[in-house]
C-alpha positions as a printed Julia matrix, in Angstrom:
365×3 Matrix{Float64}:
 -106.86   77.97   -79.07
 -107.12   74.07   -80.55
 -110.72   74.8    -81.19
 -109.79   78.17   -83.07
 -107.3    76.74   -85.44
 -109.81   73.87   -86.34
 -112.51   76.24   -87.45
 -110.03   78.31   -89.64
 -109.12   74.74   -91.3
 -112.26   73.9    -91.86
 -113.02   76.71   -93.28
 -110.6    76.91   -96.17
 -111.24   73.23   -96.93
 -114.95   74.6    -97.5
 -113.92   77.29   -99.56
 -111.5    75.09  -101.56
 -114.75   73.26  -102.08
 -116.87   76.23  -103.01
 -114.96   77.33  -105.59
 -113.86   73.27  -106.79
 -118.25   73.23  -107.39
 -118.03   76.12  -109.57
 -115.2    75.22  -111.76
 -117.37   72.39  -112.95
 -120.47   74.11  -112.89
 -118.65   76.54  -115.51
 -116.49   73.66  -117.11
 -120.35   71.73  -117.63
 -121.75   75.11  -119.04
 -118.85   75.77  -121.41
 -119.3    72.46  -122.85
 -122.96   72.41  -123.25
 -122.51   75.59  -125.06
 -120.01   74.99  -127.73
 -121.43   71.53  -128.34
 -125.02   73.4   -129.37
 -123.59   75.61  -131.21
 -121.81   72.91  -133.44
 -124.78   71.45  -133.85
 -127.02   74.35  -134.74
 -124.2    75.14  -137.26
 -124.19   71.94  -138.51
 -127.79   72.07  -139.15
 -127.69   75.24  -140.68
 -125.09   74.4   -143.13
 -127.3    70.85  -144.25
 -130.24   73.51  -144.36
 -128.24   75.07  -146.6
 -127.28   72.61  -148.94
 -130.58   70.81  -148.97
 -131.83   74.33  -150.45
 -129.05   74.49  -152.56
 -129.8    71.09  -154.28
 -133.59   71.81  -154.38
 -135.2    72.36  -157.5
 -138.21   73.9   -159.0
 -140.79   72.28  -161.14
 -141.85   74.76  -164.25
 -143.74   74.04  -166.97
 -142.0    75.18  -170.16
 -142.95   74.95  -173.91
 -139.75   74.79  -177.43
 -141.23   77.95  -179.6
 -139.37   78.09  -182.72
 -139.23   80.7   -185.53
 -141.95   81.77  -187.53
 -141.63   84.47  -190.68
 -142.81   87.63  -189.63
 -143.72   90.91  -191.9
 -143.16   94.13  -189.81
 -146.43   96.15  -189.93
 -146.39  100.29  -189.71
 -149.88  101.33  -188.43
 -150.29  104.71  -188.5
 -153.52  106.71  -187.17
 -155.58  109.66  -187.86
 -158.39  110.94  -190.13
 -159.72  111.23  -193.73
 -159.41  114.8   -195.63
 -160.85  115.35  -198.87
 -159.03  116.32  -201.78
 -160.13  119.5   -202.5
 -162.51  122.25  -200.91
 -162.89  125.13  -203.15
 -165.46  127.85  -202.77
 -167.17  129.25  -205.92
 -167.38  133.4   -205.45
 -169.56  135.76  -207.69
 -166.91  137.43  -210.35
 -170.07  139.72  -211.89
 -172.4   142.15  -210.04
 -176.05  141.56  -210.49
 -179.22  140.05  -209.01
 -179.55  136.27  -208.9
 -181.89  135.14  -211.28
 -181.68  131.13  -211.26
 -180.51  128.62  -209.05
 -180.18  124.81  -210.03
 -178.52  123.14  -207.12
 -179.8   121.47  -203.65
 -177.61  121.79  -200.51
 -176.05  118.43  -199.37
 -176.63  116.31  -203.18
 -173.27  115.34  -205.4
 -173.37  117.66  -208.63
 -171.23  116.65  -211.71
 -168.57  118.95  -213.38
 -169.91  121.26  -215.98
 -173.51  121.67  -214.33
 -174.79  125.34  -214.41
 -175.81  125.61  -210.95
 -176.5   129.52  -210.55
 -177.65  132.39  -213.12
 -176.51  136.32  -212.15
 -179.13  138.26  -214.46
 -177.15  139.1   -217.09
 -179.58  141.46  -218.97
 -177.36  144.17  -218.81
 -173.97  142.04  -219.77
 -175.94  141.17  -223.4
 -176.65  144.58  -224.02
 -172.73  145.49  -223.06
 -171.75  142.64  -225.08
 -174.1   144.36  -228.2
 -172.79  147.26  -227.51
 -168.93  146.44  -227.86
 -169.46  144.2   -230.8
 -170.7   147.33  -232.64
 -168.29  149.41  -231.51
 -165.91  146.54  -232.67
 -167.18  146.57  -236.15
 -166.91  150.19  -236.95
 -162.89  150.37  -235.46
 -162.41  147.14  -237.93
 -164.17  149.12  -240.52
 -162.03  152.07  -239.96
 -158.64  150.38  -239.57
 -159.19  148.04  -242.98
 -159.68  152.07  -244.35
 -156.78  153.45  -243.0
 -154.71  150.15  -244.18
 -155.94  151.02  -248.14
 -155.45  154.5   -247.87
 -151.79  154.36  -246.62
 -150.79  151.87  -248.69
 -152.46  154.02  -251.48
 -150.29  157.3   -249.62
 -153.31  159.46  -248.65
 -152.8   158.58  -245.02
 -149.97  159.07  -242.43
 -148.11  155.97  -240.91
 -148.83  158.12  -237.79
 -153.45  158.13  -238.45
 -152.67  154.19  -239.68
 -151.41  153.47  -236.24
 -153.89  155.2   -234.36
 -156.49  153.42  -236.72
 -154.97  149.92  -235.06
 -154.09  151.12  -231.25
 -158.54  152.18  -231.54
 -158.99  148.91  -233.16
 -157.34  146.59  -230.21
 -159.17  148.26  -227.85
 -162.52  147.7   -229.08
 -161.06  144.84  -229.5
 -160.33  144.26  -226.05
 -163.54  145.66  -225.04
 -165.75  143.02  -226.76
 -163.73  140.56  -224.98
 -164.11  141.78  -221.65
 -167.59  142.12  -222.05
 -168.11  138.28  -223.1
 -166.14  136.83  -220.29
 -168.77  139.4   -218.03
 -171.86  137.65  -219.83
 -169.97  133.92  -219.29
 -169.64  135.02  -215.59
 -172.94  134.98  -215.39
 -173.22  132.0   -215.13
 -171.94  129.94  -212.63
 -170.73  126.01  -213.7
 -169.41  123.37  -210.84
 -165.31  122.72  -212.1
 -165.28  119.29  -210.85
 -167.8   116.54  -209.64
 -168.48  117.08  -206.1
 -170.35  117.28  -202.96
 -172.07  120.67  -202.35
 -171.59  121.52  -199.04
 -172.76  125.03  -197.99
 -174.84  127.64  -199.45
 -173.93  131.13  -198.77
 -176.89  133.07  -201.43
 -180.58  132.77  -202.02
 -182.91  133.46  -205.02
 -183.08  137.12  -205.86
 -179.71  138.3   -203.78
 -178.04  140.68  -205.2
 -174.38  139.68  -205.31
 -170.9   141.97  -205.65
 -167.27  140.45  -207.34
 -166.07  138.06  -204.91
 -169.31  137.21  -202.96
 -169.57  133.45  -201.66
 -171.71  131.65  -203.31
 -171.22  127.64  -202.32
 -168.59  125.59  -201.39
 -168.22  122.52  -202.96
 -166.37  118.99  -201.35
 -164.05  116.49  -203.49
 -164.29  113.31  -201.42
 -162.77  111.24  -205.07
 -159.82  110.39  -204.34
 -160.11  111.47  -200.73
 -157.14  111.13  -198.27
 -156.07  109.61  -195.05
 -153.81  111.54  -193.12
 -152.08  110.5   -190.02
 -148.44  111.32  -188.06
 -145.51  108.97  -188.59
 -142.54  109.2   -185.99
 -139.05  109.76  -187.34
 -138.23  105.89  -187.31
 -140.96  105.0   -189.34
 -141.08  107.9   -191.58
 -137.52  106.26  -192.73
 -139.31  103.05  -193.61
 -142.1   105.14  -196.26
 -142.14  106.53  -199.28
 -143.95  108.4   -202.07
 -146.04  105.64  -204.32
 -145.74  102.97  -201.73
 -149.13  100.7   -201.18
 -151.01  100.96  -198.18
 -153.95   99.53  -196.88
 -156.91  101.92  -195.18
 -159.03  100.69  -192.51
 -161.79  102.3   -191.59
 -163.18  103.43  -188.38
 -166.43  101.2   -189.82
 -163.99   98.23  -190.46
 -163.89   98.86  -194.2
 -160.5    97.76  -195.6
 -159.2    99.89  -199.22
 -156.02   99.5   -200.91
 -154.3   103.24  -201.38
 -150.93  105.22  -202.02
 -148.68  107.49  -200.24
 -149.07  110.21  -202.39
 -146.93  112.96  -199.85
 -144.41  112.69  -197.34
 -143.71  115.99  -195.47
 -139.7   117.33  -195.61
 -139.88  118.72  -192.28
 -141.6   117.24  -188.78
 -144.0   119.33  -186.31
 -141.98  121.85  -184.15
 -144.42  120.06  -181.2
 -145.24  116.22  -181.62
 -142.31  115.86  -184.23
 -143.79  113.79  -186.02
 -144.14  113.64  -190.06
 -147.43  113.82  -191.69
 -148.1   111.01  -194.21
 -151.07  111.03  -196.96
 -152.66  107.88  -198.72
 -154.78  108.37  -201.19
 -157.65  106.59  -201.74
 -159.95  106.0   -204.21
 -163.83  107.25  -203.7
 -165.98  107.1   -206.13
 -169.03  106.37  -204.39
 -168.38  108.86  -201.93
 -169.67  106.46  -199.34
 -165.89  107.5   -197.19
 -166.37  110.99  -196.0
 -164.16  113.51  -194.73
 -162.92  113.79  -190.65
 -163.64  109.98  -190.26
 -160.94  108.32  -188.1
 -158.88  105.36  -189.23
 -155.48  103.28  -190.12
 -152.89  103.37  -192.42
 -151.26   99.94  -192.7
 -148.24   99.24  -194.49
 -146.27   95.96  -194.91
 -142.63   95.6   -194.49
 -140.44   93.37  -195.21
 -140.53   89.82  -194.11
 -138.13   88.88  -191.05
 -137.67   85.42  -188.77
 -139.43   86.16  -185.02
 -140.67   84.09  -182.79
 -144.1    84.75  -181.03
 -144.81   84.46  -177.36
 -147.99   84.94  -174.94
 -147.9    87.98  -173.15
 -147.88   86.43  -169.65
 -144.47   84.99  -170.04
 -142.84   88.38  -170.05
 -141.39   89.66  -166.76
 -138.61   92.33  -165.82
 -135.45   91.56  -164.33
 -133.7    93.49  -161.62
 -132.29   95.87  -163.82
 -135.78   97.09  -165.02
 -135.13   95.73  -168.82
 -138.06   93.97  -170.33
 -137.5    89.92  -171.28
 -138.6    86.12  -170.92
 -136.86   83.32  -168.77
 -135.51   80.74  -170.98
 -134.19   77.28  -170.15
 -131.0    76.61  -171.31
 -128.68   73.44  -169.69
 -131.4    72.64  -167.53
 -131.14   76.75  -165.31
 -132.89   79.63  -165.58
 -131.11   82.21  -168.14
 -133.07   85.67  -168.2
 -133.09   87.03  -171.96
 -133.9    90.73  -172.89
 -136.25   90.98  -175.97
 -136.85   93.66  -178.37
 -140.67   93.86  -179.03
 -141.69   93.99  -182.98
 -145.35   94.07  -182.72
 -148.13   93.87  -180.17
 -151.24   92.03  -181.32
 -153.29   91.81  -178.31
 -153.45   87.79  -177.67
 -149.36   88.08  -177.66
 -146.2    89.46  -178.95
 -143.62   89.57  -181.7
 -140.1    89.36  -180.76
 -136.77   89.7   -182.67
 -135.23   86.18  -182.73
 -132.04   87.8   -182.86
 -130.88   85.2   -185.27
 -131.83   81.75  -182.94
 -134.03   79.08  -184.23
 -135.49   77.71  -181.25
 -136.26   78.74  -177.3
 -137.57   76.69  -174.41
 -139.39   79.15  -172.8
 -140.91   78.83  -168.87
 -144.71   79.14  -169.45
 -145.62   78.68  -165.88
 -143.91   79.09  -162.57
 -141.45   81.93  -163.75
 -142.14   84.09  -160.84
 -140.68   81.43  -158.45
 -137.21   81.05  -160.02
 -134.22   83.59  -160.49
 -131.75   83.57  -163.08
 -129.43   80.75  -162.78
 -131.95   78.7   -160.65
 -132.07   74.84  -161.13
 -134.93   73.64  -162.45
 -137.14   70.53  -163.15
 -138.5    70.75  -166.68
 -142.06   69.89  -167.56
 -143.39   70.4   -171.12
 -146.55   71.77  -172.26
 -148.78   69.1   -173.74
């Protein structure tokens, strides 16, 4: 019985031990885990703030304003002036030509002959016939004044007068028609007849080319169609680099139902004829002079917002500024200086800082 009761004591002084050893056990653990986590926290906060004071080294360059004058370049392809196509207005057999396909001929130049052996004897015919009506009329004209003849025979006596009249007439613009005379100096392009053809009214015969003045036609959009008009100077470049001085000379009222564009003429001055017609080229026209500054194209960069601008230095952080593009010249661009002076612009190392970023600035040498 005394040995009974002294293995129940000493049994709950071994489970008052048991469970003293894992108090502390979880009392050591406890502590060991809140006095990491301070510290982890604590380094994560100076982690934090170390980054927050860190700054970036860029290299930046001061552009300042330079006078710009806004160019419209507008693109397309010489026309010539005119291309008309000489048709027969007489029947007959072609008797003479004077012309060689593919040579400049100067206004005035007989360059075809329709055989016009049977126009002279027409013309002979109607003169005569024209005489004796004349003949007859100046009769009638004495007689009635005279009264031996009617007011009514008088009148008939002019009416068959007139229309011999008319009859000789007709019959030299025939024997002119024979021959055929180049209206304007120009390039002969095409032949359509050859010697000994017999030809019918309105027959082709050649078509001629005016390449003096010859134009340059291109599309303008409706923004810069504002900026043009009639008379205004323009330069022409060439697809062979040539460079001539023209003159809007047309301005369509209404745009293309499909591109809607506007199509603009400059006329140009040929008188070699060395420009010909279909060749590709530039229309160039100055505007106004403006303040812009100019920047290299690898300083341009898009924010998050997708709009299109440069990083800028201003008070020593990173300030994002939109710009409006005026012109793209291939070794940079144009901007609008949207009425500022001066810009310190990051040149290198833009990539690595954000807007508002503190940053270490090094100038360009």
């Amino acid at each position: 019985m005394i040995h009974s009761i002294f293995l129940m004591t000493k049994l709950k002084s071994c489970k008052k031990l048991i469970k003293s050893k894992y108090f502390y056990i979880l009392v050591t653990i406890l502590f060991i885990f809140f006095y990491f986590s301070n510290y982890l926290d604590k380094t994560e906060n100076e982690k934090i703030n170390e980054s927050s004071l860190k700054t970036n080294n860029v290299l930046v360059e001061k552009i300042f304003v330079k006078p710009f004058t806004k160019k419209i370049i507008l693109r397309g392809y010489t026309k010539s002036s005119r291309i008309v196509t000489l048709r027969s207005q007489v029947e007959g057999k072609i008797s003479v030509i004077n012309y060689t396909k593919g040579l400049s001929v100067k206004a005035g130049k007989q360059i075809v002959l329709v055989d016009p052996e049977d126009k002279v004897a027409k013309a002979k015919e109607m003169e005569a016939l024209l005489e004796q009506r004349k003949k007859e009329y100046q009769v009638a004209e004495k007689l009635f004044k005279n009264g031996f003849r009617s007011e009514v025979k008088l009148s008939e006596s002019r009416t068959n007068y007139e229309n011999a009249l008319a009859l000789f007439e007709r019959s030299q613009v025939n024997l002119n028609n024979t021959k055929v005379i180049v209206p304007f100096d120009s390039f002969l392009e095409d032949s359509f007849v050859e010697l000994g053809d017999y030809l019918k009214k309105g027959d082709k015969i050649v078509k001629l080319v005016d390449l003096d003045p010859i134009f340059l036609e291109a599309s303008a959009s409706e923004n810069e169609v504002a900026n043009l008009f009639v008379g205004q100077k323009g330069i022409a470049i060439i697809s062979n680099g040539k460079e001539i001085e023209g003159k809007i000379n047309y301005i369509s009222a209404s745009a293309d139902d499909l591109t809607r564009n506007f199509l603009v003429q400059l006329e140009i001055n040929n008188p070699e004829k060395e420009i010909l017609s279909g060749i590709s080229g530039e229309i160039h026209i100055q505007q106004k002079k403006i303040e812009a500054f100019f920047i290299p194209s690898s300083v341009i960069s898009l924010n998050n917002q997708g709009k299109l601008g440069i990083k800028i230095i201003v008070a020593k952080k990173v300030t994002f500024l939109p710009i409006k593009i005026l012109s793209d010249i291939g070794t940079g661009y144009w901007i609008d200086s949207e009425n500022k002076k001066e810009l310190t612009i990051i040149t290198r190392g833009q990539e690595y800082v954000l807007d508002g970023d503190l940053v270490n600035e090094n100038f360009k040498d």
